[in-house]
N, C-alpha and C positions, 0 to 999 in steps of 0.2 A: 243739375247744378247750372246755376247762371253762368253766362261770358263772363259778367263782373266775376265772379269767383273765382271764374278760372285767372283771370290775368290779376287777381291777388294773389291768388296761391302762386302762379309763376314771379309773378315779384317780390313775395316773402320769402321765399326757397331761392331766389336769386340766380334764378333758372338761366346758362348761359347755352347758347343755340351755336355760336360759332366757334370756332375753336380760338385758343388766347395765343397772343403775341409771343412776341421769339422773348421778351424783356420778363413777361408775369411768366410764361414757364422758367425761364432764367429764376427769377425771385421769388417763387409762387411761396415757400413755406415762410421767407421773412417778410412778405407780405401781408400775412395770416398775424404776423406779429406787429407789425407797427402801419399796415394799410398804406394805400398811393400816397397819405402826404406826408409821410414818414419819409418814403424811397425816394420821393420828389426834393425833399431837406437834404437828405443824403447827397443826391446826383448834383444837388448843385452847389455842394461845400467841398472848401479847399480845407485841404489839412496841410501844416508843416509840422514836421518831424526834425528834430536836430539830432542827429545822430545817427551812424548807418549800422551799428550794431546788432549782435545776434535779436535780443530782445525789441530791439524797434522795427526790425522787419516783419519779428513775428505779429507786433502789435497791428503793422501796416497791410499785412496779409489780410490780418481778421477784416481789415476797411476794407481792401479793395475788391476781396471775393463777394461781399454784399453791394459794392457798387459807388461809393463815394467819387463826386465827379474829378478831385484831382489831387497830388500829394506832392508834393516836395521835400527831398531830403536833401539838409542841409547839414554837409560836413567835408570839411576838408582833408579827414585823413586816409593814406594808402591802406590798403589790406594786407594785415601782418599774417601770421603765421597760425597765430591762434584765433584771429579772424576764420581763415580760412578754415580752423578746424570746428569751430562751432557753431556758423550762421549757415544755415540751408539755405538763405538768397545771395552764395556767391559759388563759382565756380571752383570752389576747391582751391587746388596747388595752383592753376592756371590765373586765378584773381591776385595772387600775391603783388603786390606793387601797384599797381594799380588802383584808379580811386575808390574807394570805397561807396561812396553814395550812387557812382557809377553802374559800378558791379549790381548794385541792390534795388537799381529802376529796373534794369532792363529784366531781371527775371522774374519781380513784381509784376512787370505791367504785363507777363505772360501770361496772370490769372485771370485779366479779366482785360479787352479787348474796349473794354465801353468806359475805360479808368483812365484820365490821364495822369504819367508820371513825370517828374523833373529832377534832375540831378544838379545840386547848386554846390561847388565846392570852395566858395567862399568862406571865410571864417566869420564865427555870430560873433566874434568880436566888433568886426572892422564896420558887420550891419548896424550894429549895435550902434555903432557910434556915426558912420556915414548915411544909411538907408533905415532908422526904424520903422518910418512908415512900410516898408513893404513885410517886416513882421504881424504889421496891427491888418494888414490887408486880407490874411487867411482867415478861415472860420474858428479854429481850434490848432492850438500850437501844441505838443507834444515833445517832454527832453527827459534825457533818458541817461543817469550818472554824471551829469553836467558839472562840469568845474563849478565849484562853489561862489567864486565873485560874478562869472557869468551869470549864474542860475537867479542871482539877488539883482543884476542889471534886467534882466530879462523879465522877471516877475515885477519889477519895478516899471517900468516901461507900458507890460500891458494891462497894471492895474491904476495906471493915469488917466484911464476915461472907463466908465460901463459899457460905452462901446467898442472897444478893445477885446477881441475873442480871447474866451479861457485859455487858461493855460495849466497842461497835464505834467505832473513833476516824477518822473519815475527813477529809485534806486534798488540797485541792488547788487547782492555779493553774496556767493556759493549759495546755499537755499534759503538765503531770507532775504525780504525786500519790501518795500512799501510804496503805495502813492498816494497822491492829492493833488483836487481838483482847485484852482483856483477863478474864482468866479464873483463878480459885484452879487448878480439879483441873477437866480435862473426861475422863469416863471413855466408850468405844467399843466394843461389843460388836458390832455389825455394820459393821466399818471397808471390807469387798467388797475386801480384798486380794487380789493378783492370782494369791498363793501360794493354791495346793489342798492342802487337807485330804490325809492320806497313808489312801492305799488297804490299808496293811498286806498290800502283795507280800512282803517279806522277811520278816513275820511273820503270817503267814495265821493267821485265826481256825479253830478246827476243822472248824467246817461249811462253809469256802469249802476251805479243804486238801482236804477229805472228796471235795468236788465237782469237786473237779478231777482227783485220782487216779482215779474212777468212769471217767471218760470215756476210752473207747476212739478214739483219733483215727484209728489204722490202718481201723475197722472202718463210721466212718463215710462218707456217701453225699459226695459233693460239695457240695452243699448246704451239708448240716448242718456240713460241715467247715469250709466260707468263711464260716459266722456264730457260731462262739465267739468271745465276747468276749475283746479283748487281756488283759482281766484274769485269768483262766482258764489263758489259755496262756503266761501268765509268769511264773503261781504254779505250773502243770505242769513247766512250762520247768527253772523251778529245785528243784524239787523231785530233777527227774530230775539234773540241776550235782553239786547235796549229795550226793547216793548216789555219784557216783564222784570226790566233791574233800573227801572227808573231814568232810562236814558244812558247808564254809566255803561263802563268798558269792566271786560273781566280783571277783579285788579288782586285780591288772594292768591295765595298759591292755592288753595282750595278752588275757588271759584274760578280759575283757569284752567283745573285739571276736569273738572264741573262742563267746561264748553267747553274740553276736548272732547268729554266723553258724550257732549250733545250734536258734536260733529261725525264721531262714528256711529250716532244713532241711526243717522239719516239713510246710510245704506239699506240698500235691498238686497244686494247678494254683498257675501264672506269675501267675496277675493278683488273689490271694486277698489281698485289702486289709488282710484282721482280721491277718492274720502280718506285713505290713510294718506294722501299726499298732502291733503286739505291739514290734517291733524297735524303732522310734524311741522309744515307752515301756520299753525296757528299763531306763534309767537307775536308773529305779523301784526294780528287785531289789537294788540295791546300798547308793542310798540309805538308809540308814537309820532307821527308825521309833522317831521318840523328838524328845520335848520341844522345840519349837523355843528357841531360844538367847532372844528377843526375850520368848518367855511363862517363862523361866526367872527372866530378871530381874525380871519382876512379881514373882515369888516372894518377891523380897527387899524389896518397898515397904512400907514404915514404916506405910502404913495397915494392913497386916497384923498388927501390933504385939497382942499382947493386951489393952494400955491403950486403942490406938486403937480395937479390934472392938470392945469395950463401948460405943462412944460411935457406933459409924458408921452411919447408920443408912440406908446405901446398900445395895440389892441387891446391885451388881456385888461389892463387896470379899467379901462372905459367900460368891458363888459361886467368886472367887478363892481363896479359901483352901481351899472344898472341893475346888477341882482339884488346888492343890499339895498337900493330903493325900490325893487320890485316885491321883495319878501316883506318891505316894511309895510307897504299898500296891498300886495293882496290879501283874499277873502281868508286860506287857509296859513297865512307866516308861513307859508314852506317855499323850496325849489319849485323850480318849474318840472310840471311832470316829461318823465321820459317814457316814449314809445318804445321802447325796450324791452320786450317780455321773455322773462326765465324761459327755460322749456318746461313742460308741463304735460301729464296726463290728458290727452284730448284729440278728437277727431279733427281731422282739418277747418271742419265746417265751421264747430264753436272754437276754436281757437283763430281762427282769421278771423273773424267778428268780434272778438273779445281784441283782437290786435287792432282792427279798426278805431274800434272804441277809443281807446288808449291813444291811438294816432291822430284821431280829430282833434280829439282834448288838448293832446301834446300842443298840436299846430295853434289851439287858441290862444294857450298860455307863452308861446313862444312870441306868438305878436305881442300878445300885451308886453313881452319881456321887454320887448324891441322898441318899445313905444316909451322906453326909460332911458332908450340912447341918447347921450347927445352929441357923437360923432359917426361916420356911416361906418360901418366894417361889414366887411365880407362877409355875405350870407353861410358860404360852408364852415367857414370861424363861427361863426353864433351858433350856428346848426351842432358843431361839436363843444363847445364850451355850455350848452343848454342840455345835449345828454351827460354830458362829464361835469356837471355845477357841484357833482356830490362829492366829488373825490379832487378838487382842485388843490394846485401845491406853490407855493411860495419858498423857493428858498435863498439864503444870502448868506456868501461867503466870508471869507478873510483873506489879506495878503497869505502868499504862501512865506512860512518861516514863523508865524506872529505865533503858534502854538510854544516854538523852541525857548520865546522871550519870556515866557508867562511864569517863572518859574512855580507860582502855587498852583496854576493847573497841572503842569508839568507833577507836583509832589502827590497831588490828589488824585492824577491818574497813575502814579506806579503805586499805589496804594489799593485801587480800586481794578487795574488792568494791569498788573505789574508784567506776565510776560509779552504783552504788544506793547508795552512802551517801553523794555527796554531795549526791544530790538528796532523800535525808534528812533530811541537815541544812541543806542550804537553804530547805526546807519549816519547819522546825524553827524557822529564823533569821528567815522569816518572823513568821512567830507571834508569836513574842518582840517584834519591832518591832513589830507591831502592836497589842501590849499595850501598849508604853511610851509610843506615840505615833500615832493612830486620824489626824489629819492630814496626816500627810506621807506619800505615795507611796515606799516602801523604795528605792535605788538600789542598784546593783550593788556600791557601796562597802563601805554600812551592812550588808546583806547579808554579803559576805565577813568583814566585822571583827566581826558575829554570830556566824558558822559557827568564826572566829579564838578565840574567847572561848569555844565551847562546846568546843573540841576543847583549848585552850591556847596560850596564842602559841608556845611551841615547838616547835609541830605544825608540819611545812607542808602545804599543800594539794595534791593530785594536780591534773595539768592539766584534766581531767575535770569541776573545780570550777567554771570558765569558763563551761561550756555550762551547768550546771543555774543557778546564778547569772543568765547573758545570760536565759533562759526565765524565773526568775522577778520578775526585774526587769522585763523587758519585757512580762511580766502578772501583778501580782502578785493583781487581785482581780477576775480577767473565769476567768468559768465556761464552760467552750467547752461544746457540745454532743452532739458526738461523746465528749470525755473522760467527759461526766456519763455517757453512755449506755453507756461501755465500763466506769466502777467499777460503776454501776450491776445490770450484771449481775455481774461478778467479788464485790461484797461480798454481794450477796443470796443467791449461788451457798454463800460460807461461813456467814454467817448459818442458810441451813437446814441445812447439818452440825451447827452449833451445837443449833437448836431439835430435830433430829429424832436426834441425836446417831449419825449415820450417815456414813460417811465420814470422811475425816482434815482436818480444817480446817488453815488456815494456821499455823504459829508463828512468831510472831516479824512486824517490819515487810515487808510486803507493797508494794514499791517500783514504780511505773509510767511508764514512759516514752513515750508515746505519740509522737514527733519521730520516734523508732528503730523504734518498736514493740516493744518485750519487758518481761517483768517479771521480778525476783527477788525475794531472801528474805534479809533479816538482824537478827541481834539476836535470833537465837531462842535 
């Protein structure tokens, strides 16, 4: 084996000789999940939290043991009695009186040494109205059973610019609870969709074509024979199809079950893995190579606009548009290919060479991509939005509340999702009462002629209504423990999609049942 070989194979296996920092063993499994520029988005966003409740510390737990670089809770009130009995980030009996948001830094910032914490006990009224700007200043704001005229100044406030960080809406009462994300445009270039990149079988690049017609299969040893990679032998496969079917692709269900069964001919022994591997990827040859349907209609987003390009001054749209004008000029209409290869049946030797292949290629098409810019951006940004071109994500939200105004959505979804929206709008009907009237205990009554009033009296209720009603009447303002600790996780989980813009966060009301146990999604 050549040097060359060797220091491919050491940098395809991404061979590490030294041992890792005190930070990657720290992070090493949630680095597996969103890589350095995720943990890097993390470490240097500020989150506010208004609230120092059981439920917000749990939320802020989930941030600070993965490492977000800093957190502020913002709340003015002491630590009651039932504080003390249901939030793990306060001292028990010993925290009573005392501030709350106080108690709830100082034993957060015991999880993680590399987090900073701030205790603000200020009221979000007085910010509201003296200091907004130091609310638009965090990355992502976070409230959690907010007084209702608050929560409407608040979500007002930081939906007056797109650059105004989101804001996460959380309520809840005994085991049911909901949230939503509010957001102008969140854009995703590493969304980890579960769809693969296309290997370009049915349209082989030269030097993969070249290498696979070279290869004598008849004249190969055993060995050699049982380790070609399935990719090899199903651009051979078809190559040899086309020369006797007229140039076409197998397109019958006949005449696809036809070249499988001329794919498992090719073996020489029964138990040759890489040929049954070759067969269940057959799919592949027929599939076709070409633009997915989902990155097409990016193509048509308004922020593409020549008005809008002048003004955007976002990387992702500028590399959008140099894709749509790169698929429209290149040879094959497709993405740029990715040097990304499945794993596969194969000795090291042909599959680093087969990875070569692919990696030249890649880097050709990646200049040509480049060569559609007409702004500069970051080479490691191009470099992931050029493997990730398949699976790119656009999404754009709504003020939070505009779902409650809608009433025909509102009738459409208790029609179609009746038990998530009415525990929706029981959550909802809450609120409301609680604005009009902070003394009286909500009944099952006031409640329903809430939910009556938000939907129309000539709505009627699904039976469904009952049970979220009976639940939040019979707790409309006990924080259980278990619920804190199950949104807890579930909202911090989309919170870092949001900060590290990875993965596909929720749209829309995020509904929780905890009685049943399931969640859904409406009003997206």
């Amino acid at each position: 084996m050549s040097s060359q070989d060797s220091q491919d194979i050491e940098t395809a296996t991404t061979a590490i000789e030294s041992a890792p920092d005190t930070k990657t063993r720290r992070y090493d499994r949630q680095l597996r999940l969103w890589a350095a520029t995720g943990q890097s988005a993390l470490e240097s966003s500020r989150v506010l939290l208004v609230s120092g409740s059981a439920t917000s510390t749990s939320i802020l737990k989930n941030l600070v043991l993965p490492g977000i670089g800093h957190f502020t809770i913002l709340d003015h009130a002491k630590v009651s009695h039932s504080d003390a009995g249901n939030n793990f980030f306060l001292e028990g009996y010993n925290s009573i009186g005392k501030s709350r948001a106080e108690e709830a830094v100082q034993l957060l910032s015991e999880l993680n040494d590399g987090v900073e914490g701030r205790a603000d006990t200020r009221t979000l009224e007085s910010i509201l109205e003296l200091h907004p700007e130091w609310i638009t200043s965090f990355t992502i704001v976070i409230s959690h059973n907010l007084d209702h005229a608050l929560l409407n100044k608040l979500s007002a406030l930081v939906w007056k610019d797109a650059k105004y960080p989101p804001l996460v809406v959380v309520r809840s009462a005994g085991f049911l609870a909901d949230f939503y994300i509010q957001f102008h445009e969140h854009t995703i270039i590493e969304s980890h969709s579960e769809t693969s990149p296309s290997l370009r079988i049915d349209k082989p690049f030269q030097a993969l074509r070249e290498h696979a017609l070279s290869l004598e299969f008849d004249n190969m040893d055993s060995t050699e024979h049982g380790h070609i990679p399935y990719v090899v032998i199903l651009v051979r496969a078809l190559e040899d199809w086309k020369k006797s079917h007229g140039g076409g692709l197998p397109k019958s269900y006949e005449e696809r079950q036809q070249f499988k069964k001329s794919v498992l001919a090719l073996k020489v022994k029964g138990d040759e893995e890489n040929f049954d591997e070759a067969e269940a990827q057959a799919y592949r040859c027929w599939t076709e190579t070409k633009v997915p349907s989902e990155i097409t209609a990016l193509f048509s987003d308004p922020a593409l606009s020549t008005k809008a390009m002048d003004h955007n001054q976002s990387p992702f749209f500028h590399l959008l548009a140099a894709l749509k004008e790169y698929t429209e000029q290149s040879d094959t209409h497709a993405l740029p290919l990715t040097s990304t290869l499945p794993d596969m049946k194969s000795d090291t030797h042909n599959y680093i060479h087969l990875q070569r292949l692919y990696k030249t290629r890649a880097e050709e098409e990646k200049q040509a991509f480049k060569s559609y810019l007409r702004v500069p951006v970051d080479d490691g940004i191009v470099d992931s939005f050029v493997k990730n071109a398949h699976a790119l994500v656009v999404l754009r939200g709504k003020p939070w509340g505009t779902f409650d105004e809608d009433k025909a959505a509102l009738v459409e979804s208790l029609s179609t999702m009746p038990k998530e929206t009415c525990i929706h709008l029981a959550l909802s009907a809450l609120s409301l009462l609680q604005a009009s009237d902070t003394s009286v205990s909500p009944s099952a009554e006031s409640i329903r002629a809430k939910i009556q009033s938000i939907v129309g009296q000539s709505t009627e209720l699904p039976d469904e209504a009952d049970d979220a009603i009976g639940e939040i009447a019979r707790a409309p303002f006990s924080e259980l423990p278990n619920t804190a600790a199950f949104l807890g996780g579930m909202v911090a989980q989309e919170v870092i999609k949001m900060i590290t813009k990875q993965y596909v966060p929720v749209k829309g009301y995020c509904v929780i049942d905890l009685i049943e146990t399931w969640t859904g999604t409406i009003g997206a």
